[in-house]
N, CA, C and O atoms as a GROMACS GRO file, in nm:
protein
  348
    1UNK      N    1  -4.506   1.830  -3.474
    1UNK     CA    2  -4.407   1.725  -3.450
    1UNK      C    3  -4.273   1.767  -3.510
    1UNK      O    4  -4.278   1.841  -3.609
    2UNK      N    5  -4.146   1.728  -3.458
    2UNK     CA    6  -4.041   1.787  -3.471
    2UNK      C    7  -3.963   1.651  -3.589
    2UNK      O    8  -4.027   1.547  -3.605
    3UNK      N    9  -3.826   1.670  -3.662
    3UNK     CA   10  -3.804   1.573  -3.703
    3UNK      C   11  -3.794   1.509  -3.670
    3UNK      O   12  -3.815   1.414  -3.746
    4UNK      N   13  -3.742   1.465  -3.497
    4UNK     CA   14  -3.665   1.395  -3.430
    4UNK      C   15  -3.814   1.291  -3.413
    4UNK      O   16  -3.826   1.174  -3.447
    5UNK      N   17  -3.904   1.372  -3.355
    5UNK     CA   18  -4.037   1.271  -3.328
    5UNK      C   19  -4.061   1.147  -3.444
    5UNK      O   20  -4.093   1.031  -3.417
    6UNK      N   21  -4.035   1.207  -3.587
    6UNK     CA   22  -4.052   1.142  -3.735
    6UNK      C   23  -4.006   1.031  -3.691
    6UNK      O   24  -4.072   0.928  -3.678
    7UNK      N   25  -3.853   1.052  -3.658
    7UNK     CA   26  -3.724   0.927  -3.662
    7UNK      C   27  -3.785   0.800  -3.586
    7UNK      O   28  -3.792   0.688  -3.638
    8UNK      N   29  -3.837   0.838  -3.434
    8UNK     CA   30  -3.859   0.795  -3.382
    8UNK      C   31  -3.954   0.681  -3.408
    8UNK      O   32  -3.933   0.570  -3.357
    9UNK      N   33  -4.089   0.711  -3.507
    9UNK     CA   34  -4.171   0.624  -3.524
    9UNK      C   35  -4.125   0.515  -3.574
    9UNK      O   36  -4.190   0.410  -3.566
   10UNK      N   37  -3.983   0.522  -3.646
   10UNK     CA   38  -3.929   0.418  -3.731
   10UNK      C   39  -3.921   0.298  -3.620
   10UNK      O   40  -3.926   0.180  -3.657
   11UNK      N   41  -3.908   0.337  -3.472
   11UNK     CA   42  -3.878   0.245  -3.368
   11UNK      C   43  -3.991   0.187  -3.273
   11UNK      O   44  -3.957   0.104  -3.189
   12UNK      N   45  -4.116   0.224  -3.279
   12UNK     CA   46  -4.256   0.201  -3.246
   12UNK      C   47  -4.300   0.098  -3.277
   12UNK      O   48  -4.299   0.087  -3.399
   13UNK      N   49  -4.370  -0.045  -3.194
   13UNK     CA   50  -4.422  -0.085  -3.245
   13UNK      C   51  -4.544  -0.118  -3.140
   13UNK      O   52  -4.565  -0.104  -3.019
   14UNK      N   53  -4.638  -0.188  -3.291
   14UNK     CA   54  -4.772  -0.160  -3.196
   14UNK      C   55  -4.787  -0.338  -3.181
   14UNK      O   56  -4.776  -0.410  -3.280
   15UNK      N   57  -4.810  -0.387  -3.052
   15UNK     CA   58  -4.846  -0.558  -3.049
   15UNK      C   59  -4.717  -0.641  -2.988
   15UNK      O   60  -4.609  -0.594  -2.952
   16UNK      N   61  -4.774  -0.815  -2.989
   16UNK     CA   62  -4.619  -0.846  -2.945
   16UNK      C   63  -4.497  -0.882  -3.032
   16UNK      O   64  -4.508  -0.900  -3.154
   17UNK      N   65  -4.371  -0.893  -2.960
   17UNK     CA   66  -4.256  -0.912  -3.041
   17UNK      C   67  -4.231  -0.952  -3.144
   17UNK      O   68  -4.164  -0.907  -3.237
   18UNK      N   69  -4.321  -1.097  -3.116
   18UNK     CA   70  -4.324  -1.205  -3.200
   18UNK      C   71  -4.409  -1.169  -3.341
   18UNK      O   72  -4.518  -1.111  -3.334
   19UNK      N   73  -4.359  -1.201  -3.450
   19UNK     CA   74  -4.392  -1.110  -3.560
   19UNK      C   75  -4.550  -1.199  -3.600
   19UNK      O   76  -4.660  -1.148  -3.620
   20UNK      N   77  -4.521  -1.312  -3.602
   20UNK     CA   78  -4.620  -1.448  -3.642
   20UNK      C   79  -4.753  -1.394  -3.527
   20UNK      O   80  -4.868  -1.432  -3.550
   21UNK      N   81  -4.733  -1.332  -3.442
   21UNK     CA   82  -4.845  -1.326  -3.349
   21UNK      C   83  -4.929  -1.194  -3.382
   21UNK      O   84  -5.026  -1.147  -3.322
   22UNK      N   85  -4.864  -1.150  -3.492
   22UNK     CA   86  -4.933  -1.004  -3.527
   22UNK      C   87  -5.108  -0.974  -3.597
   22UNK      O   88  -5.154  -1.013  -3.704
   23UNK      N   89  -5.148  -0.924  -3.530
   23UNK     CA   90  -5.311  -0.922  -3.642
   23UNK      C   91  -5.239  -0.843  -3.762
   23UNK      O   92  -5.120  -0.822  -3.788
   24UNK      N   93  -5.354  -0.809  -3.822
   24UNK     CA   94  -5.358  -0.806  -4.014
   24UNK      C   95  -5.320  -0.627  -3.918
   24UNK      O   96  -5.214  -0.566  -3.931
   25UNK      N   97  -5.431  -0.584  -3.836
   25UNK     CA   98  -5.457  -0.439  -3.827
   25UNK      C   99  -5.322  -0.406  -3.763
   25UNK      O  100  -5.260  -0.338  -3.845
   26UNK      N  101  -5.258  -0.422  -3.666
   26UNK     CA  102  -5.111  -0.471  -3.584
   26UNK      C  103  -5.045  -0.437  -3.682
   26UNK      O  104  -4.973  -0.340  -3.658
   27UNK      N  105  -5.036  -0.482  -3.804
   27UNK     CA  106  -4.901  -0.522  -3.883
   27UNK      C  107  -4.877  -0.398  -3.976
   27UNK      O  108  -4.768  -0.349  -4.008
   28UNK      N  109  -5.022  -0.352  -4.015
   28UNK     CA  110  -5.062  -0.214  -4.073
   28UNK      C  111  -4.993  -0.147  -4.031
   28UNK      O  112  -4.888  -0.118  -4.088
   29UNK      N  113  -5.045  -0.080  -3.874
   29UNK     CA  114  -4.986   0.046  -3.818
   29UNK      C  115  -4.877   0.063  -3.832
   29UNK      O  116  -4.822   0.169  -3.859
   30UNK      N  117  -4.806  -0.090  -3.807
   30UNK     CA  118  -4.679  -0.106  -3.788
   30UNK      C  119  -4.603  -0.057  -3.894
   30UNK      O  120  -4.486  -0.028  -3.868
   31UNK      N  121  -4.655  -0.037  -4.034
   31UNK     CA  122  -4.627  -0.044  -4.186
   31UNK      C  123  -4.631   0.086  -4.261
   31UNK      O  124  -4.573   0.129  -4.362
   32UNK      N  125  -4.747   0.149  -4.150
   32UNK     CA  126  -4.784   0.253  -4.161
   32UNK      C  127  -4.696   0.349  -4.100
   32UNK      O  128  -4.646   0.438  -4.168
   33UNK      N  129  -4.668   0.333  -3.949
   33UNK     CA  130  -4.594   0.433  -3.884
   33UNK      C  131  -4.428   0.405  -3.900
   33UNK      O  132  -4.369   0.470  -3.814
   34UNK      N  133  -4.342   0.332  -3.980
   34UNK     CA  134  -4.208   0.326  -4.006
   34UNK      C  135  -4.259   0.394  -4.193
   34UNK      O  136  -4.165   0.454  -4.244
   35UNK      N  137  -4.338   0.390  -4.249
   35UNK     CA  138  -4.348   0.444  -4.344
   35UNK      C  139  -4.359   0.643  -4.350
   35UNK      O  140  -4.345   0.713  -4.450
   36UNK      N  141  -4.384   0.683  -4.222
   36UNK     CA  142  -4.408   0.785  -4.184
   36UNK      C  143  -4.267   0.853  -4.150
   36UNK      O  144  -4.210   0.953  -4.193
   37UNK      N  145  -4.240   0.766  -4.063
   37UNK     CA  146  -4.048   0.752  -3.985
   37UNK      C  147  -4.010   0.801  -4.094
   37UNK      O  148  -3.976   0.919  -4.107
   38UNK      N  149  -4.012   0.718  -4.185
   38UNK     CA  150  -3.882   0.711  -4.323
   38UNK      C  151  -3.921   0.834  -4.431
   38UNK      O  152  -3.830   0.906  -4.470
   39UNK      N  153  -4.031   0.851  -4.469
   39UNK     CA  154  -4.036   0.962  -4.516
   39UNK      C  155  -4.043   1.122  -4.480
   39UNK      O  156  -4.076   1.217  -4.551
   40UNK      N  157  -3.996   1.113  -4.330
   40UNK     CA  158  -3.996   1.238  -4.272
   40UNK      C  159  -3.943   1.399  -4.372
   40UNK      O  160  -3.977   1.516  -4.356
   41UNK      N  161  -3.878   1.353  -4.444
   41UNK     CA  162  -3.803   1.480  -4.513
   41UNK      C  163  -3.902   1.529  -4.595
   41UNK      O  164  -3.931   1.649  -4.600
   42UNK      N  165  -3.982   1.404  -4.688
   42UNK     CA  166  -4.052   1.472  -4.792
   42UNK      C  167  -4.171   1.493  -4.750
   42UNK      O  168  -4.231   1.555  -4.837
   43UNK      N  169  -4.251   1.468  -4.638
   43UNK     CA  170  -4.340   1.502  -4.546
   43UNK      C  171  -4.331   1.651  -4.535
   43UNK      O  172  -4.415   1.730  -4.577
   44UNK      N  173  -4.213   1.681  -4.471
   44UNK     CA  174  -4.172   1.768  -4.449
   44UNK      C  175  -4.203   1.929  -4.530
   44UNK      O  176  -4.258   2.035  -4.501
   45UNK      N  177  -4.119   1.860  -4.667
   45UNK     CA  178  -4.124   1.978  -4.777
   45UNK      C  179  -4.265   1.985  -4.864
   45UNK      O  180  -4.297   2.063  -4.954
   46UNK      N  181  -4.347   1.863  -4.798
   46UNK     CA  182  -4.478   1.917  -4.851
   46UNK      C  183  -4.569   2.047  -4.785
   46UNK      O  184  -4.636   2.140  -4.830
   47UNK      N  185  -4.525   1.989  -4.628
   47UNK     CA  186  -4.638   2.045  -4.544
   47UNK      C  187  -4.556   2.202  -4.571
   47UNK      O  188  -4.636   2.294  -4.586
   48UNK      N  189  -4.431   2.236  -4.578
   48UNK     CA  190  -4.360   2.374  -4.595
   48UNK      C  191  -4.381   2.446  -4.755
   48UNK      O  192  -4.374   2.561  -4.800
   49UNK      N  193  -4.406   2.326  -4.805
   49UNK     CA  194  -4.452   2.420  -4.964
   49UNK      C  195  -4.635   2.463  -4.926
   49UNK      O  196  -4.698   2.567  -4.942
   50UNK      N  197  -4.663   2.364  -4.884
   50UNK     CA  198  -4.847   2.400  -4.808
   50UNK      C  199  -4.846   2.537  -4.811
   50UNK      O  200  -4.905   2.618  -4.882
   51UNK      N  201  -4.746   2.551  -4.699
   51UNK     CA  202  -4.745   2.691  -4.576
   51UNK      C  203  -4.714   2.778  -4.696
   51UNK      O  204  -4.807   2.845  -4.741
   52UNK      N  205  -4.637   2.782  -4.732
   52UNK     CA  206  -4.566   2.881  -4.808
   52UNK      C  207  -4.672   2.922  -4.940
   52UNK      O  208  -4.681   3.037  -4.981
   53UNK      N  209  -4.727   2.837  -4.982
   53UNK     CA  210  -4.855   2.847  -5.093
   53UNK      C  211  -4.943   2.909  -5.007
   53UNK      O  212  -4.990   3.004  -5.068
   54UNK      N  213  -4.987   2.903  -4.897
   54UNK     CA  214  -5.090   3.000  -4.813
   54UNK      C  215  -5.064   3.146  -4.777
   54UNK      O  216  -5.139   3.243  -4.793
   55UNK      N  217  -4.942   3.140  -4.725
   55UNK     CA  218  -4.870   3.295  -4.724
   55UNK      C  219  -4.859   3.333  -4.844
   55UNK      O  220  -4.918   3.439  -4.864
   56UNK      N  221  -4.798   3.281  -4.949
   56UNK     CA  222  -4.807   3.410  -5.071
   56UNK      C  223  -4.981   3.432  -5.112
   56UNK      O  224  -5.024   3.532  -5.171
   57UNK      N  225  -5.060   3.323  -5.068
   57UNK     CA  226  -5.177   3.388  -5.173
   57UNK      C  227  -5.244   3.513  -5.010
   57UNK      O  228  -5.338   3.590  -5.030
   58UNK      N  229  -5.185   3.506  -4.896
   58UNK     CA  230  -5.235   3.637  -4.818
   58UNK      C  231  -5.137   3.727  -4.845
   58UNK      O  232  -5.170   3.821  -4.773
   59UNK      N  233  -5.060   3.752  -4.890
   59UNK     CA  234  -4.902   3.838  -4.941
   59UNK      C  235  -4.844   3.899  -4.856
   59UNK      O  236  -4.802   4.014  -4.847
   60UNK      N  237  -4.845   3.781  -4.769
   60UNK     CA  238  -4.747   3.799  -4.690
   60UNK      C  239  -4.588   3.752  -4.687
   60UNK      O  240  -4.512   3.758  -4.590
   61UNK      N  241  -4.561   3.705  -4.822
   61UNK     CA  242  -4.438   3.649  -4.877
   61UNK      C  243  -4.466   3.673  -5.012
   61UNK      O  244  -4.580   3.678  -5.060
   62UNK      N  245  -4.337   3.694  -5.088
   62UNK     CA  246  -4.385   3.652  -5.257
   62UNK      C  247  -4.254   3.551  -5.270
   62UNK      O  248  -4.144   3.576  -5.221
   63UNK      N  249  -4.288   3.435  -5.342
   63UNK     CA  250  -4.235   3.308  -5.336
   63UNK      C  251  -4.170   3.357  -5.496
   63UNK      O  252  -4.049   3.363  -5.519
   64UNK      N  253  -4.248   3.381  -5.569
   64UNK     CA  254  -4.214   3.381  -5.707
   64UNK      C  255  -4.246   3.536  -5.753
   64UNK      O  256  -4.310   3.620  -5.692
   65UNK      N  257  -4.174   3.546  -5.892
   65UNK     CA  258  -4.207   3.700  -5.921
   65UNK      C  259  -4.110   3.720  -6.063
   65UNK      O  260  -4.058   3.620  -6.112
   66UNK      N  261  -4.096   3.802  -6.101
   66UNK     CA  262  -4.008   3.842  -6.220
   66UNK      C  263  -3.892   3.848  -6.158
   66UNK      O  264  -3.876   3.879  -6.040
   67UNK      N  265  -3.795   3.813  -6.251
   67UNK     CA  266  -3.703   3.852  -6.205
   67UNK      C  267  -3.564   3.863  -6.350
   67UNK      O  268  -3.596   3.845  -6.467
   68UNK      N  269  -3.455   3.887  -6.318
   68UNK     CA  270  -3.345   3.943  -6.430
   68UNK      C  271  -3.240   3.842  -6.475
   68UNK      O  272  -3.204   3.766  -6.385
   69UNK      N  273  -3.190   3.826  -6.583
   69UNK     CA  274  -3.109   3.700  -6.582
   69UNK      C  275  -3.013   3.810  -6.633
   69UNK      O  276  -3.057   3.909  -6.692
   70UNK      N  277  -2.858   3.788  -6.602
   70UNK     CA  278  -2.797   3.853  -6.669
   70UNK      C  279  -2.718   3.828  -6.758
   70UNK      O  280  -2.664   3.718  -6.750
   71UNK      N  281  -2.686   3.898  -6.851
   71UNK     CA  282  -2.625   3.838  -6.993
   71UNK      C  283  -2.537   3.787  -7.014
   71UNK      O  284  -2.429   3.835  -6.980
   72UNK      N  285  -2.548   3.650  -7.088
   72UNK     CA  286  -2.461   3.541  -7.035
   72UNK      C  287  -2.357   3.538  -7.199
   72UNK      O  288  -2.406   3.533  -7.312
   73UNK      N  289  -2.224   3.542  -7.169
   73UNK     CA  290  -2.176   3.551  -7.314
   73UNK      C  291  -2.068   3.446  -7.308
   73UNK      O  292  -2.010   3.416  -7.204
   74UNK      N  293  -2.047   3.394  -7.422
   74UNK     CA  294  -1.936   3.304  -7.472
   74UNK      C  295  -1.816   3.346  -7.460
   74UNK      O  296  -1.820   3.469  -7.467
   75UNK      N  297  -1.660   3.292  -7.439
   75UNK     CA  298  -1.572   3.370  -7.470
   75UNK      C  299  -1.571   3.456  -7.576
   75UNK      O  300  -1.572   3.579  -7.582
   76UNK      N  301  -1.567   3.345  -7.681
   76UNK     CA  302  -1.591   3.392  -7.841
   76UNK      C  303  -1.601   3.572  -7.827
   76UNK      O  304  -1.525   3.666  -7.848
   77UNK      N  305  -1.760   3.551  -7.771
   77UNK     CA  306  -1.861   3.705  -7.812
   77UNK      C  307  -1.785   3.833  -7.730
   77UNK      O  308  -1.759   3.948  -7.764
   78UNK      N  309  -1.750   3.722  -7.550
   78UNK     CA  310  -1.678   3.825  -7.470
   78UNK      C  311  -1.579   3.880  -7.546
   78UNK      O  312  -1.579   4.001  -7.571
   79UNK      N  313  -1.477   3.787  -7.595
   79UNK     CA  314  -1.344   3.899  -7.670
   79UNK      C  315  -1.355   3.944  -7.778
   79UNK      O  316  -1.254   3.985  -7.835
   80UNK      N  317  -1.490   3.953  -7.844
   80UNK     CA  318  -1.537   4.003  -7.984
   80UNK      C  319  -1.590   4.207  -7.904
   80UNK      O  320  -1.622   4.312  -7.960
   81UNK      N  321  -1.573   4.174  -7.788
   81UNK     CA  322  -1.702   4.299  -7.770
   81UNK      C  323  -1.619   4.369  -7.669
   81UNK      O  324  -1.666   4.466  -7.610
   82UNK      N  325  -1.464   4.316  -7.640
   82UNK     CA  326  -1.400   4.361  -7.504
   82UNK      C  327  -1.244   4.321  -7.550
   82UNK      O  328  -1.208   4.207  -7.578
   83UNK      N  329  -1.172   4.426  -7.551
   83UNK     CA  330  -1.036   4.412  -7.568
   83UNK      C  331  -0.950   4.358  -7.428
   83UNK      O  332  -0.955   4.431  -7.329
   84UNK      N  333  -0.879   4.243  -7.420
   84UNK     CA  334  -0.853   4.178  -7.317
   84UNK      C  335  -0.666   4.207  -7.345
   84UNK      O  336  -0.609   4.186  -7.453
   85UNK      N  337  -0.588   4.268  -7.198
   85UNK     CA  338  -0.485   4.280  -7.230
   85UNK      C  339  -0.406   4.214  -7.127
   85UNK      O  340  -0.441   4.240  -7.012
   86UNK      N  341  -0.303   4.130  -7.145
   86UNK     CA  342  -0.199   4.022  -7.089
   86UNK      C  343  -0.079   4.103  -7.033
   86UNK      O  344  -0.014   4.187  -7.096
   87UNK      N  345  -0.063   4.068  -6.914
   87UNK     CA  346   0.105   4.100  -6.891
   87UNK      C  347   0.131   4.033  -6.890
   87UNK      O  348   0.252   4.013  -6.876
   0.00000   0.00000   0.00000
């Protein structure tokens, strides 16, 4: 299903117009599928973290790994360790 399909459920309904005429099960779906609508995004980034947790454990991606931070200095330390010259 695409996002656009998501949106859509927000506009679905199941039974008639009239809200008072709704069964208990009617009112569910109804509760159910705009709850679906509306959370389309984080739906979303579950089912894509899923995927992505399945590919790295066949390694066919690496998601995470070591990696380098580089050295982060204060002015202070910068002009303690580096002669800085002005025109």
């Amino acid at each position: 299903m695409s996002l656009f399909s998501f949106q859509l459920l927000t506009q679905v309904k199941i039974g008639p117009k009239d809200e008072t005429l709704l069964t208990r099960t009617q009112k569910v779906i109804n509760k159910t599928l705009w709850l679906i609508g509306t959370a389309r995004n984080a739906i979303l980034v579950v089912i894509c973290g899923f995927i992505g947790y399945q590919l790295e454990d066949t390694g066919a991606i690496r998601l995470t790994g070591k990696y380098h931070v580089h050295a982060f200095y204060t002015y202070s330390q910068f002009t303690a360790q580096h002669t800085l010259f002005y025109n």
